[in-house]
C-alpha positions in Angstrom: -162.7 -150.1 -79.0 -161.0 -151.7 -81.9 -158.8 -155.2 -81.9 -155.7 -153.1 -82.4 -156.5 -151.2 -78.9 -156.5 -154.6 -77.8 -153.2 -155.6 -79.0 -151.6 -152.9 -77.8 -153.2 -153.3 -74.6 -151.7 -156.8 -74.0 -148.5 -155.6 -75.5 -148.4 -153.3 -72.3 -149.6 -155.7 -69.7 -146.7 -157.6 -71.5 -144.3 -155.6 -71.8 -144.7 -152.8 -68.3 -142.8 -150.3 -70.7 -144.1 -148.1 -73.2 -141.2 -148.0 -75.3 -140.4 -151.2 -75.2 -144.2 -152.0 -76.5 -143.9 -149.1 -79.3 -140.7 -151.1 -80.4 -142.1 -154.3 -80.6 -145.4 -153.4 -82.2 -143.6 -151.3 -84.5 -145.2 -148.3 -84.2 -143.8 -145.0 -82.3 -144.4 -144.4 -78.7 -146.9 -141.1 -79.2 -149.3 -143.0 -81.3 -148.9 -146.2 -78.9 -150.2 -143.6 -76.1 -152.8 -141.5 -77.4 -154.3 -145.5 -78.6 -154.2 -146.5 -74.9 -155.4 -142.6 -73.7 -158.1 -143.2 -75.8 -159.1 -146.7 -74.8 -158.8 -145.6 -71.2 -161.6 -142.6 -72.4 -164.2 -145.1 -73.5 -163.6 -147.7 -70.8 -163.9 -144.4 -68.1 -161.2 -146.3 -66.1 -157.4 -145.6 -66.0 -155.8 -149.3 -67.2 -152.3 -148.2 -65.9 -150.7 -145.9 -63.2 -147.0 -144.0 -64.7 -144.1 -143.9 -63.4 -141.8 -142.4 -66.4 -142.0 -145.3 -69.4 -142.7 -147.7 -66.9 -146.3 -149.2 -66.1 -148.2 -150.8 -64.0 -152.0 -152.4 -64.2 -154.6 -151.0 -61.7 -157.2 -153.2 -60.2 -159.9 -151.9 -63.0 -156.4 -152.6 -66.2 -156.2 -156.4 -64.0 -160.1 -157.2 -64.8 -160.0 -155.8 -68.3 -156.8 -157.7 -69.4 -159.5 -160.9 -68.9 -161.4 -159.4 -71.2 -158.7 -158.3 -73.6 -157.7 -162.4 -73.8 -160.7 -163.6 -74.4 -161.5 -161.2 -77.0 -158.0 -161.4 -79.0 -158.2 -165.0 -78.4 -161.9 -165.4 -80.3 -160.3 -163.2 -82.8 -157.7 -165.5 -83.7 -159.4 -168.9 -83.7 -162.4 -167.2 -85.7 -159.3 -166.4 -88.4 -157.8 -169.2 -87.9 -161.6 -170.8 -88.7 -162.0 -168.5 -91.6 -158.5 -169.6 -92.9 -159.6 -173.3 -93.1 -162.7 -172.9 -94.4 -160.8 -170.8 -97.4 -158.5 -173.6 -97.8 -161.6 -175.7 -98.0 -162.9 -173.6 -100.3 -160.2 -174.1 -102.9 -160.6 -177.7 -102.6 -164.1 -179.0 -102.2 -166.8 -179.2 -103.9 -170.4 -179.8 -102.3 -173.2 -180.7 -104.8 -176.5 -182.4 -105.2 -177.9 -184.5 -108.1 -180.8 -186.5 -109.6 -180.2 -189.7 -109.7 -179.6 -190.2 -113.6 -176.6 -188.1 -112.9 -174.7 -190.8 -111.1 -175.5 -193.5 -114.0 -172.6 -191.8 -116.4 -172.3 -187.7 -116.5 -171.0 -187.0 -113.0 -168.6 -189.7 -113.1 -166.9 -189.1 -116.4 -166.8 -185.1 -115.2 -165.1 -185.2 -112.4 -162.1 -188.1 -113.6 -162.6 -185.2 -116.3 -162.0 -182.5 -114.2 -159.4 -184.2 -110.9 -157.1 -184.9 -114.5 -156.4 -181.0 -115.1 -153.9 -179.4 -113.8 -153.9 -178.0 -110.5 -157.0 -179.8 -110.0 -155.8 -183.4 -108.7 -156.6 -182.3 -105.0 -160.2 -181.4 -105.3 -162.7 -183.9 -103.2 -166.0 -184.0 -104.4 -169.2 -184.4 -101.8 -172.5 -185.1 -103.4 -176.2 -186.1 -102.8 -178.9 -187.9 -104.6 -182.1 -186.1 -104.0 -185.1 -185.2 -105.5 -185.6 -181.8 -107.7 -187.7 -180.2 -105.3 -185.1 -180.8 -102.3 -182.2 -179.9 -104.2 -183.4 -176.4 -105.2 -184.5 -175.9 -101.0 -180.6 -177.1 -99.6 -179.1 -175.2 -102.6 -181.5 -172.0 -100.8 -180.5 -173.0 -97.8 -176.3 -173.0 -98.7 -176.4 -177.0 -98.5 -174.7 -177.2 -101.6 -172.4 -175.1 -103.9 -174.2 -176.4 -106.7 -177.1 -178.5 -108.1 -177.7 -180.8 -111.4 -181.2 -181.1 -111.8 -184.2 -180.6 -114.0 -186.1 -177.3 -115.0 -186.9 -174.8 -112.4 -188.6 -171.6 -113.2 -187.2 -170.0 -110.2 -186.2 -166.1 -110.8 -183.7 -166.4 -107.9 -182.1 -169.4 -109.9 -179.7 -169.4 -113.0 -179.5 -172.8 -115.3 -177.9 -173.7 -118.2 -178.3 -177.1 -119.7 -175.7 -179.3 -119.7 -177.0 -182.1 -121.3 -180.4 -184.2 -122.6 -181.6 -187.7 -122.6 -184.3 -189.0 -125.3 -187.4 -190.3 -123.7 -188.1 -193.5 -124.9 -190.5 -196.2 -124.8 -188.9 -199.1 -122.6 -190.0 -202.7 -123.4 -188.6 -206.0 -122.1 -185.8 -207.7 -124.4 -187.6 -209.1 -127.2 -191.2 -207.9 -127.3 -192.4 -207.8 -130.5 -194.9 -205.1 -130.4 -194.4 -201.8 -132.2 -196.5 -199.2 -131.0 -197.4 -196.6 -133.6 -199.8 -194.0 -132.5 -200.3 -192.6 -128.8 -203.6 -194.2 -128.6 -202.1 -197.4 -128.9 -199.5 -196.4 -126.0 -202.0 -194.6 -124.0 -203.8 -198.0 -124.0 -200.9 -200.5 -123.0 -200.4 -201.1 -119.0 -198.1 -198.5 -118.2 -195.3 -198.1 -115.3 -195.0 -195.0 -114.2 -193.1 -192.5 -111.7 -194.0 -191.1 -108.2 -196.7 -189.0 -109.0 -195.7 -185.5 -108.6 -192.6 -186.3 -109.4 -190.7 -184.3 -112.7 -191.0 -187.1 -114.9 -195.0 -187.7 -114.0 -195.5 -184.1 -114.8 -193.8 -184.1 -117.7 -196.0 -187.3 -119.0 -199.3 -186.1 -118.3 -198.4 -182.7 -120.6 -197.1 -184.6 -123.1 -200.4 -186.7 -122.9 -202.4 -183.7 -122.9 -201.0 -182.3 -125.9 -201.0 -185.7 -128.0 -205.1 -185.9 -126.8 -204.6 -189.0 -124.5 -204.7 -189.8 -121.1 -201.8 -192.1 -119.2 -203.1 -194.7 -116.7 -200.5 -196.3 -114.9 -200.6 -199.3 -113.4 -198.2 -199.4 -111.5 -195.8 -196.2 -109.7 -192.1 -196.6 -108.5 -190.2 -194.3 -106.9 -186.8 -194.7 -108.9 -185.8 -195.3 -112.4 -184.0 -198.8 -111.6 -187.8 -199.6 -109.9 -189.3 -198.9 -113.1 -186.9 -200.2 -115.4 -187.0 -203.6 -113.1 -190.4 -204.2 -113.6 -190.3 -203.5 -117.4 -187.5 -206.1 -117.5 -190.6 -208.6 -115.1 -193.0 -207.7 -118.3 -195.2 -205.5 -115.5 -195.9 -203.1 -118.1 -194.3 -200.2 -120.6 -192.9 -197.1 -119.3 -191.7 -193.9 -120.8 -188.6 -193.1 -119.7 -185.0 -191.2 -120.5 -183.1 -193.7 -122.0 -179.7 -194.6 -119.9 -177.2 -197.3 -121.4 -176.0 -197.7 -118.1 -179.2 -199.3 -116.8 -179.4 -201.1 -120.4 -176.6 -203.1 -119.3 -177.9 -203.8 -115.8 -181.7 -204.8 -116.9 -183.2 -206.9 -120.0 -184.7 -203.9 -121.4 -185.1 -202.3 -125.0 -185.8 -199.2 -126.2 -188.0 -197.6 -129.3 -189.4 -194.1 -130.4 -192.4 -192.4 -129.1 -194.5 -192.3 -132.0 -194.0 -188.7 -132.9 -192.2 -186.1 -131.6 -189.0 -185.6 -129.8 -189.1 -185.1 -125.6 -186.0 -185.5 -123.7 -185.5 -184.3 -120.3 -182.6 -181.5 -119.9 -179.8 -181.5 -116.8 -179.6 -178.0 -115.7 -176.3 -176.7 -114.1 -178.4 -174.8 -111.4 -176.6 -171.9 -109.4 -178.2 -169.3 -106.7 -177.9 -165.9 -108.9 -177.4 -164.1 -105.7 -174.7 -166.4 -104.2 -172.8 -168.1 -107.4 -170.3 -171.0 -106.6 -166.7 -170.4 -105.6 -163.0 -171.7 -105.8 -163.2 -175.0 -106.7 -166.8 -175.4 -106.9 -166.9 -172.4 -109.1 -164.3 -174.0 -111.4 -166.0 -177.3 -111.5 -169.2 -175.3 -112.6 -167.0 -174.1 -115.5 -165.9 -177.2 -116.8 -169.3 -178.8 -117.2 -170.2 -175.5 -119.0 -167.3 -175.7 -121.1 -166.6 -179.5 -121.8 -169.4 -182.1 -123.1 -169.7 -185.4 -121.7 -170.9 -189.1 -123.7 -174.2 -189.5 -121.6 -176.0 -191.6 -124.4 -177.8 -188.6 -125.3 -177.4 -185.3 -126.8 -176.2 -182.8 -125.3 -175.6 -178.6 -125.9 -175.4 -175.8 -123.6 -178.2 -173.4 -123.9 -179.0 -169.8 -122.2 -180.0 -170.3 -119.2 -183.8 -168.7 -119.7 -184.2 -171.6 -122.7 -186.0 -174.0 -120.6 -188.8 -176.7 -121.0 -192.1 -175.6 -120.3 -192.5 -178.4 -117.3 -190.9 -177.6 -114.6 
C-alpha cells in the first residue's frame, strides 16, 4: 500500500467515476484501475461495486476510506511539518558557548555575519554552558554547533577560531612583579571550579614548571574571579578579556615564562555537520577573524592543546 493508492482511492470515493478520477489525477484510466485492483488484492476486500465507469463504496471501501483520511491527512501535516522545519533551517541558528564567548567574539560575528547579504534574516539562539555539557547537547542534536575548549573526541571535528593569553590578574596598582613560578606558586591564589577546563589546564602547567598551585579561594565564573582580584582576595591566572578590564579594577602581567593561552574551538559532530544557516555561520567564523584582544589563527582541526 503506497500514499499514491491512497490518493487515488479518495479521488474515487470523490469522484464515483473512474474517468472522471483518471482525468483529474492526470493519469489514464487503465493504470488508475489496475492501482485500485491492486489495492483491493492486499486489502482482500472489494472497496467498490461497478456499474460501467460508475462506482460505488461497499460497507468494507466505507470503513477503509477512515483510514485512507487519516493516513493522507498525517501525510500532509508531517510535510507540511517538515516544510517548516526546512524554512527554519535556512534561518536559525542554535548554538552553545563558554562564557568568554559572549564578552566580545560572538557579538562582533554575528553583527558580522546578519550584515552579509542574504543573511539579514538569520535569528541566532545560544547557551552559556560548561565544556563538558556543550559537547553532551551537541551529541544529543541540542545544538547545530558549539564554541568551546579542546576535546579529544574522535566523533568531534574542531578548528580553532581564536586564542586568549593567560595572564596573571592583579588589582589596579599592585606593585609587585612576580618573576619566577615559585614566587607565583607561593602568592594566595583564586582559582576556578575545580574540574573545570581552566583548573586542569593550571595544575599541568604547574606540573611542568615544578610547582604546585594552592588556591585559596574557587569561583565558579570568570567575573567571580576577576571580582575578587579587583577585592585584593588574591592573584589568579586567567585569559585576559578587555571586556571585563573595563567592568573590574584589574591589571594584567606575563607569566614568567612561557606562552599559554586557551584556544576557542569551532566544534562540529563529524557524523552530523551543521546545515543552512548554521552551516554558513560555521563558515564565516572559519573564514573571517574577529578583535577578541587576543590572537587568533585557524588551525587543522587535529592541532589541539594537550589539556583537554
Amino acid at each position: 500500500m503506497t500514499l499514491t493508492q491512497l490518493t487515488y482511492f479518495k479521488k474515487l470515493c470523490e469522484t464515483s467515476h473512474m474517468g472522471r478520477a483518471a482525468e483529474q489525477l492526470f493519469i489514464s484510466q487503465p493504470s488508475l484501475s489496475v492501482s485500485i485492483a491492486r489495492l483491493e488484492e492486499e486489502l482482500g476486500v472489494k472497496l467498490f461495486t461497478r456499474a460501467g465507469h460508475h462506482l460505488t463504496l461497499t460497507a468494507e471501501g466505507s470503513e477503509f476510506l477512515w483510514h485512507a483520511d487519516h493516513v493522507l491527512r498525517e501525510a500532509e501535516e508531517a510535510k507540511e511539518h517538515m516544510s517548516r522545519l526546512a524554512d527554519r533551517l535556512k534561518t536559525r541558528v542554535c548554538l552553545g558557548c563558554i562564557a568568554p564567548v559572549l564578552y566580545d567574539y560572538l557579538p562582533n560575528a554575528i553583527n558580522g555575519f546578519l550584515a552579509l547579504p542574504g543573511c539579514g534574516n538569520t535569528s541566532f539562539e545560544f547557551s552559556v554552558e560548561g565544556n563538558d555539557e556543550l559537547i553532551r547537547k551537541l551529541k544529543n542534536g541540542v545544538y547545530d554547533f558549539v564554541l568551546c575548549a579542546a576535546n579529544r573526541d574522535e566523533s568531534l571535528s574542531q578548528i580553532r577560531v581564536f586564542s586568549e593569553p593567560l595572564m596573571l590578574i592583579s588589582p589596579i596598582g599592585d606593585p609587585k612583579t612576580l618573576k619566577t613560578w615559585e614566587e607565583l606558586a607561593a602568592e594566595t591564589l583564586i582559582g576556578c571550579e575545580e574540574g573545570s577546563f581552566i583548573d586542569r589546564m593550571l595544575r599541568e602547567m604547574a606540573q611542568e614548571k615544578g610547582v604546585e598551585f594552592h588556591f585559596a579561594y574557587r569561583a565558579t565564573t570568570e567575573d567571580a574571579i576577576f571580582s575578587l582580584v579587583e577585592h585584593g582576595f588574591g592573584y589568579a591566572v586567567m585569559p585576559w578579556s578587555d571586556v571585563l578590564k573595563k567592568k573590574y579594577a584589574i591589571q594584567q602581567q606575563k607569566l614568567p615564562d612561557g606562552v599559554f593561552t586557551r584556544d576557542i574551538y569551532l566544534t562540529i559532530l563529524r557524523d552530523a555537520p551543521p546545515a543552512g544557516a548554521a552551516e554558513r555561520f560555521a563558515e564565516h567564523l572559519k573564514s573571517t577573524r574577529f578583535n577578541v584582544g587576543a590572537s587568533a589563527a585557524a588551525v587543522d582541526g587535529r592541532d589541539r592543546p594537550a589539556s583537554e
